[in-house]
C-alpha positions as a Python dict, from the first residue, in 0.01 Angstrom:
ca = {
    (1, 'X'): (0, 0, 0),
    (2, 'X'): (-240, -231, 174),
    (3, 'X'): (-294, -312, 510),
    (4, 'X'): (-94, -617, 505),
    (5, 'X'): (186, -534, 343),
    (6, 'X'): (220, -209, 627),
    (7, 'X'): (202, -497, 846),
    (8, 'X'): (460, -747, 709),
    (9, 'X'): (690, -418, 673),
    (10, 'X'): (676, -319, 1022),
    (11, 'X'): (763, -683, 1104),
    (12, 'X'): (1076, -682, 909),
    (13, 'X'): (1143, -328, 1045),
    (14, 'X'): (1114, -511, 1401),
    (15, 'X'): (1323, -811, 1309),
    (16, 'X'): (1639, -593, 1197),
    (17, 'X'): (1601, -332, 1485),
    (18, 'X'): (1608, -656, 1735),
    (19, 'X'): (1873, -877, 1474),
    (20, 'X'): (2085, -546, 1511),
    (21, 'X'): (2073, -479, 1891),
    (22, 'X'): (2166, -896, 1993),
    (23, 'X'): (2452, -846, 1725),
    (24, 'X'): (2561, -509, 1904),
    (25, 'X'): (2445, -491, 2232),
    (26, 'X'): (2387, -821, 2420),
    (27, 'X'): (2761, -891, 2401),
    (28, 'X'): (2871, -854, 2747),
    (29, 'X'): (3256, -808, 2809),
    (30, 'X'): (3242, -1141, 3031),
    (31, 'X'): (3124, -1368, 2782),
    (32, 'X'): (3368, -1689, 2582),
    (33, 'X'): (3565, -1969, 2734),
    (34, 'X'): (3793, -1914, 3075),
    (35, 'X'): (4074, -2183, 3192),
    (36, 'X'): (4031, -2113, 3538),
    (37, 'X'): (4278, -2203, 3835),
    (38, 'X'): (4135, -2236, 4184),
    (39, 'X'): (4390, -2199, 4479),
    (40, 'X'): (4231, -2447, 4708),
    (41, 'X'): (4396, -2607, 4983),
    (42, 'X'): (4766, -2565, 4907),
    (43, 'X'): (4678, -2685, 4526),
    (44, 'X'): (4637, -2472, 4231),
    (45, 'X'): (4310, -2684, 4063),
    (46, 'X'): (4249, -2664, 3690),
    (47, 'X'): (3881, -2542, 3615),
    (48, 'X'): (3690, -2423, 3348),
    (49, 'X'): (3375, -2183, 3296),
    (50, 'X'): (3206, -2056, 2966),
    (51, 'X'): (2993, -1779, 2946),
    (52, 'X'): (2712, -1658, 2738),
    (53, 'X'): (2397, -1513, 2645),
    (54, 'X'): (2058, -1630, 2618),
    (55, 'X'): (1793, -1422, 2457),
    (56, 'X'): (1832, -1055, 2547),
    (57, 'X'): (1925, -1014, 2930),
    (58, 'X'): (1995, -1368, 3062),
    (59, 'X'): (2397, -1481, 3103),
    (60, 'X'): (2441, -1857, 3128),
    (61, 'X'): (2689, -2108, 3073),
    (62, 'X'): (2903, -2424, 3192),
    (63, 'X'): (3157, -2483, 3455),
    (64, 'X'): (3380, -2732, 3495),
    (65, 'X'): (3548, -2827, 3853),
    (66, 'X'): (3878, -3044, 3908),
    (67, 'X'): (3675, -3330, 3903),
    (68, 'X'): (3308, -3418, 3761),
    (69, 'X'): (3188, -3341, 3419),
    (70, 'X'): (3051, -3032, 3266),
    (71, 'X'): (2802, -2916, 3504),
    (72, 'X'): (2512, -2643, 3338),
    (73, 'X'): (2489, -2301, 3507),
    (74, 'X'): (2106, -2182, 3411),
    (75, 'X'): (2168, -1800, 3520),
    (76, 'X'): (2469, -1607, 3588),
    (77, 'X'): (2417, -1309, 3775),
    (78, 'X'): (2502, -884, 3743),
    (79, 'X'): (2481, -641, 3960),
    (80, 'X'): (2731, -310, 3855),
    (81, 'X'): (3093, -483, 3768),
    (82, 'X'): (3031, -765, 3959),
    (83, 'X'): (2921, -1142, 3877),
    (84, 'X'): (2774, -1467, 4066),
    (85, 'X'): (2636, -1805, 3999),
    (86, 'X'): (2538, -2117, 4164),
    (87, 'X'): (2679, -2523, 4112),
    (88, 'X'): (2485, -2770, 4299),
    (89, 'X'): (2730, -2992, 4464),
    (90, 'X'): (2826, -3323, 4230),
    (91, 'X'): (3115, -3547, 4291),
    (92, 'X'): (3203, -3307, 4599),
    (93, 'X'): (3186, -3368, 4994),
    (94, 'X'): (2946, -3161, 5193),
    (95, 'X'): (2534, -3053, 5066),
    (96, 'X'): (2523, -2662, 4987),
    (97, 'X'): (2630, -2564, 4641),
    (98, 'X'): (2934, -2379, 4531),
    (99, 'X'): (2863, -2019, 4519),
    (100, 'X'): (3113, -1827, 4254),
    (101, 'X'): (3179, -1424, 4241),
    (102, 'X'): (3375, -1261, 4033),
    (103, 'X'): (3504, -932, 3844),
    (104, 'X'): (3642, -865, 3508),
    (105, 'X'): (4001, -667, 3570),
    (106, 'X'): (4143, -611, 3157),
    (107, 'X'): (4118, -930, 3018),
    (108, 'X'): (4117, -1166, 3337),
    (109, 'X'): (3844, -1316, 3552),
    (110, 'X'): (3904, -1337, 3935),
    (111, 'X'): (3718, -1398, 4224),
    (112, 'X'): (3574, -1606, 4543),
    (113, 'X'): (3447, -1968, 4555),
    (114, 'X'): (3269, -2056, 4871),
    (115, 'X'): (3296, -2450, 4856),
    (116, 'X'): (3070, -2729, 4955),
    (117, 'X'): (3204, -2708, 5315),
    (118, 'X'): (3185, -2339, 5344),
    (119, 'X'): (3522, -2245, 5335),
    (120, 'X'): (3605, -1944, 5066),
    (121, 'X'): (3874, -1942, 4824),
    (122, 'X'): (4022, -1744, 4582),
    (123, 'X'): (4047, -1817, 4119),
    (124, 'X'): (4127, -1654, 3853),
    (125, 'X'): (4082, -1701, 3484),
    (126, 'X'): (4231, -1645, 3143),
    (127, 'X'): (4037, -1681, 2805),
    (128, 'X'): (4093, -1930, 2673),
    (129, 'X'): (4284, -1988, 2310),
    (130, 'X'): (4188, -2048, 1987),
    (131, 'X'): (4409, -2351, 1882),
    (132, 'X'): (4481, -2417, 1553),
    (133, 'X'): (4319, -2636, 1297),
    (134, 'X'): (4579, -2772, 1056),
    (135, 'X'): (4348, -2903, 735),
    (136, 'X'): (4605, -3134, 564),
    (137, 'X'): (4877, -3214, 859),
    (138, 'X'): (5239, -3328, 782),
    (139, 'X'): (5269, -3667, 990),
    (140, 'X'): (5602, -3767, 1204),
    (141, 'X'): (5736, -4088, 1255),
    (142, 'X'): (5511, -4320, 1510),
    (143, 'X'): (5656, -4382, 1893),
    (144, 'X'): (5565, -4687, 2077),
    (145, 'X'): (5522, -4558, 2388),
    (146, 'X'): (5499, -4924, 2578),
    (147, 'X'): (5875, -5091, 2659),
    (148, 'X'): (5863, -5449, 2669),
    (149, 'X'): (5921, -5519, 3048),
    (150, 'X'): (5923, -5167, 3221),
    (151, 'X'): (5784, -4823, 3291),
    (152, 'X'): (6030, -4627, 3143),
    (153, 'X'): (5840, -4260, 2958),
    (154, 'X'): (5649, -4299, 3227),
    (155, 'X'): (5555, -4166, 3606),
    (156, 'X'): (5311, -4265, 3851),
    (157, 'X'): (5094, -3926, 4018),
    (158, 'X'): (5110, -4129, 4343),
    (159, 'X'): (5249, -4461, 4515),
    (160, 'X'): (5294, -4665, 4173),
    (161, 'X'): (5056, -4960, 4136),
    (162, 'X'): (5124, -5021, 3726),
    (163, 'X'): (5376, -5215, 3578),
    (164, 'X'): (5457, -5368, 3236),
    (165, 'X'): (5484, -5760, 3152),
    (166, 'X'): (5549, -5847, 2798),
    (167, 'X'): (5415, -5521, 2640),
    (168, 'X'): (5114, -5510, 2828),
    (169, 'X'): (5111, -5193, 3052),
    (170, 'X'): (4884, -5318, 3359),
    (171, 'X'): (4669, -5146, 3681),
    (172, 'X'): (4558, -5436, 3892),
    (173, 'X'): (4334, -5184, 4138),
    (174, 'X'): (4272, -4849, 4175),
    (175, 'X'): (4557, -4643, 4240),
    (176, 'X'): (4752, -4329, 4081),
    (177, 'X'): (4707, -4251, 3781),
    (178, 'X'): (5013, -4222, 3487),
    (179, 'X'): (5136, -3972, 3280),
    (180, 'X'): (5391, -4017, 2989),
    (181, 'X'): (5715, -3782, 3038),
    (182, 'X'): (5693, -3652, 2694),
    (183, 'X'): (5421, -3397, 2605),
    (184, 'X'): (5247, -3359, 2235),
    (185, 'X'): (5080, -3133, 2045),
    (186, 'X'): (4901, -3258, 1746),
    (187, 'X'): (4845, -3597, 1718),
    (188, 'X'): (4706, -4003, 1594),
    (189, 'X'): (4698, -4203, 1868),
    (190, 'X'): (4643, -4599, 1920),
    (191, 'X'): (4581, -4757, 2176),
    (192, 'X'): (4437, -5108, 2301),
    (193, 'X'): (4254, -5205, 2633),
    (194, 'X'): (4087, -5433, 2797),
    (195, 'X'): (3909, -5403, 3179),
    (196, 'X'): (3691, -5638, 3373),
    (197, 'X'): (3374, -5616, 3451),
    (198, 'X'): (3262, -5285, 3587),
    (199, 'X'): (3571, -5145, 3595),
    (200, 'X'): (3649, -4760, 3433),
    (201, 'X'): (3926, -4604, 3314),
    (202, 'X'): (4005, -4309, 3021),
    (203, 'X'): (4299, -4159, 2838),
    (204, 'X'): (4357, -3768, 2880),
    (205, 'X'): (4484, -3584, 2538),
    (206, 'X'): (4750, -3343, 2628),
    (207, 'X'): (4662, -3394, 2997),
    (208, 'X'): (4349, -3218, 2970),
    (209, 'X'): (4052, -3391, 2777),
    (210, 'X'): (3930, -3731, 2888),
    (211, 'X'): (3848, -4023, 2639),
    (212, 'X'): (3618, -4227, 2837),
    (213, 'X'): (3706, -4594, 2913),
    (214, 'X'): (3391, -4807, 3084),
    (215, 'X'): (3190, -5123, 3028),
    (216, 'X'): (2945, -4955, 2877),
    (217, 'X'): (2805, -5286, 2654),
    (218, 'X'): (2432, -5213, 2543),
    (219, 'X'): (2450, -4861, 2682),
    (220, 'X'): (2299, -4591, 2529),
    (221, 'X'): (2562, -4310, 2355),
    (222, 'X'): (2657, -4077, 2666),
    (223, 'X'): (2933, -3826, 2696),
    (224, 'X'): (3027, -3998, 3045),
    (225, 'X'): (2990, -4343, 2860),
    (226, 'X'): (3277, -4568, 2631),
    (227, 'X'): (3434, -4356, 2353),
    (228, 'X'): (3289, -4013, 2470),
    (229, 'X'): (3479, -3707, 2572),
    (230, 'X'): (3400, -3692, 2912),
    (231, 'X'): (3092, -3451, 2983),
    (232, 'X'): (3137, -3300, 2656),
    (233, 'X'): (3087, -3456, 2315),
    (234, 'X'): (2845, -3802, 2318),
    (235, 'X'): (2971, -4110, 2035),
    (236, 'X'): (2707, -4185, 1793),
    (237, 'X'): (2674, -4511, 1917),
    (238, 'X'): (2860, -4731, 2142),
    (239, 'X'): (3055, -4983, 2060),
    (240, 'X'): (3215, -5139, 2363),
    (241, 'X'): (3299, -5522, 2386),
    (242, 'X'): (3214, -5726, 2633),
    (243, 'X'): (3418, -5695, 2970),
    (244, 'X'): (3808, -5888, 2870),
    (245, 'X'): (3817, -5825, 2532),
    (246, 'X'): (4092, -5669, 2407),
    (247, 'X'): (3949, -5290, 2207),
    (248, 'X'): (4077, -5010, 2066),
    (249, 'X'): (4072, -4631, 1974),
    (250, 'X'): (4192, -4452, 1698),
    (251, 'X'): (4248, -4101, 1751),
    (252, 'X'): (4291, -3772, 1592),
    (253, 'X'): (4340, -3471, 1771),
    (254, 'X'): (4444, -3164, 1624),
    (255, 'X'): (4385, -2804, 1782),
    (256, 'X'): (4046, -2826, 1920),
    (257, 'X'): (3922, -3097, 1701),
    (258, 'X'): (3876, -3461, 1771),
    (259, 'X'): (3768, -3764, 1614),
    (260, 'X'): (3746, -4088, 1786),
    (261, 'X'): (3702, -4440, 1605),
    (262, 'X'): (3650, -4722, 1832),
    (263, 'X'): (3675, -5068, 1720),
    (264, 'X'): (3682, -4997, 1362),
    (265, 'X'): (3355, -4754, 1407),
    (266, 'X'): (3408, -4350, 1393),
    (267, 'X'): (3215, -4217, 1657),
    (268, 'X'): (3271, -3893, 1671),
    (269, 'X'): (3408, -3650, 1374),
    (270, 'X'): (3600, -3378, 1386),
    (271, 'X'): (3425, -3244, 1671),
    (272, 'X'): (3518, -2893, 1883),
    (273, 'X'): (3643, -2998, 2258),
    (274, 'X'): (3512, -2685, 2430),
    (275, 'X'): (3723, -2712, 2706),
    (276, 'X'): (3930, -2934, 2925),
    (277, 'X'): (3760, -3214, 3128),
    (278, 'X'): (3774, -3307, 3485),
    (279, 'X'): (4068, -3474, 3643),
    (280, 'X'): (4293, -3279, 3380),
    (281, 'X'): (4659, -3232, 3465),
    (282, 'X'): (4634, -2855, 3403),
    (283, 'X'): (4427, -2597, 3217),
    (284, 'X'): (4701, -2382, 3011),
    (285, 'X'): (4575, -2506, 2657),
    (286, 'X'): (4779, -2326, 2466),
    (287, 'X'): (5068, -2558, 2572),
    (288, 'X'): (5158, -2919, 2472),
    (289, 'X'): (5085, -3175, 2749),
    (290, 'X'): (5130, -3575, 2843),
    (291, 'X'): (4888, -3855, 2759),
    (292, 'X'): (4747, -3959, 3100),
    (293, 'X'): (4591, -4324, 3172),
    (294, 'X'): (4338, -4306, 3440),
    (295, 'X'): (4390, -4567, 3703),
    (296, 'X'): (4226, -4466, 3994),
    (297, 'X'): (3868, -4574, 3882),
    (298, 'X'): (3958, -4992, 3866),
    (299, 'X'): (4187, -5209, 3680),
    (300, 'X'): (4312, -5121, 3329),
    (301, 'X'): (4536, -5317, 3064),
    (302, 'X'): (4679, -5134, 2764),
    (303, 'X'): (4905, -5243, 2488),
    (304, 'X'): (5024, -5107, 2177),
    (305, 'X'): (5013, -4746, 2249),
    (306, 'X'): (5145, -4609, 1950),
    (307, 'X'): (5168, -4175, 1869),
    (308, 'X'): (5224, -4038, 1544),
    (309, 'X'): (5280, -3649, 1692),
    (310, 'X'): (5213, -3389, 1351),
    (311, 'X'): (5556, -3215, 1252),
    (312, 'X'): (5599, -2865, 1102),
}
């Protein structure tokens, strides 16, 4: 045997001996997707962290708070059982970051959060499911969610500034936000909108992921932008209308997996939501939930909001 085939040998020797200690060893018991509640204030607030490795020794991941987008954590922490990370402030009142500890007890996450103002309080976290994918889904009967002249299947989170004339569900100014009373699975939904200028709005799926709604006209594709799921998956191109139009989104959700076609145009695919977004209702996504219109972010119109929930 030559010298360079010793050498390309002892490479591939290498290359197995390192392929087989990430696939056994790096795995650390912490590690996958946590819905997280926060006891903060009287309020139990819906988070979300993930967890994992990079290279060899380094645990990082994502966090999400009850408000903002998907914030990146670039190191988690270890010392014995024990974990910690850092979130510079975002959305959030006060300048010094959110510091996070935390243990693993069985198959929970708990733990401290010392928030922006100092003040420590106490979360815990479940992993989070593995929902579903249903490849060739059996369809139900469509439900127009929108009565003619009232709110009825529907209830303000707040003193109620909406109200329906004609079909058209409307949100003159910020204000509280609605929720449907009936909760969904699996589902096509339509829907049609129309804001002025400036103004931002979004529809929750299940109460827990975030379709944006902005003027986003000649903006570049964002995940915090028109037709994105908010701080998570970015359209392929936007195709908003100019401020007063009347627009629409078509959309599929079923488990985990979402596609999105806006104004005719499928922007995203049958894409994996990793996790719920800020502002959502709740983080238990094992469970059916509400569709919730955001109207605390400017004035909002909808019409013709029309779900066609999968059946068994």
């Amino acid at each position: 045997m030559n010298i360079r085939s010793k050498i390309s040998g002892v490479v591939l020797f290498l290359f197995l001996t390192i392929s087989s200690f990430s696939y056994s060893q790096m795995i650390n018991p912490i590690e996958g997707r946590w819905n997280m509640v926060i006891s903060q204030n009287g309020k139990e607030l819906p988070s979300w962290l993930e967890i994992r490795h990079s290279g060899t020794r380094t645990l990082v991941g994502r966090f999400v708070y009850a408000m903002g987008s998907a914030r990146p954590i670039s190191e988690i922490s270890m010392k014995d059982d024990k974990f910690t990370f850092s979130i510079p402030p975002q959305w959030e009142d006060g300048n010094r970051n959110m510091e996070f500890s935390g243990v693993l007890d069985g198959d929970v996450l708990s733990g401290t959060m010392v928030y922006t103002d100092g003040k420590s309080y106490e979360w815990e976290a479940v992993r989070a499911p593995k929902l579903e994918y249903i490849k060739n889904p059996k369809w139900g009967k469509p439900q127009n969610l929108i009565n003619e002249n009232d709110l009825n299947g529907w209830h303000a989170l707040g003193k109620n500034q909406w109200s329906v004339e004609s079909g058209i569900l409307k949100s003159p100014r910020s204000g509280a936000n609605l929720v449907s009373d009936e909760k969904f699975q699996d589902f096509k939904l339509h829907l049609e909108f129309r804001y002025p200028e400036g103004s931002n709005s979004g529809v929750y799926l299940r109460g827990r992921y975030e379709v944006q709604i902005t003027d986003s006209k000649g903006a570049d594709p964002s995940d915090i932008e028109f037709s994105g799921i908010y701080g998570f998956l970015t359209p392929s191109e936007v195709v908003a209308k100019e401020a007063m139009e009347w627009q629409e989104y078509d959309i599929t959700l079923i488990g985990r997996r979402v596609t999105v076609v806006a104004n005719g145009v499928t922007v995203i695919k049958d894409q994996i939501i990793p996790g719920i977004t800020g502002g959502a209702l709740d983080s238990r996504e094992g469970e059916p939930g509400p569709l919730l219109l955001q109207g605390d972010h400017g004035p909002i119109e909808f019409r013709n909001i029309v779900i066609t929930p999968r059946v068994e």
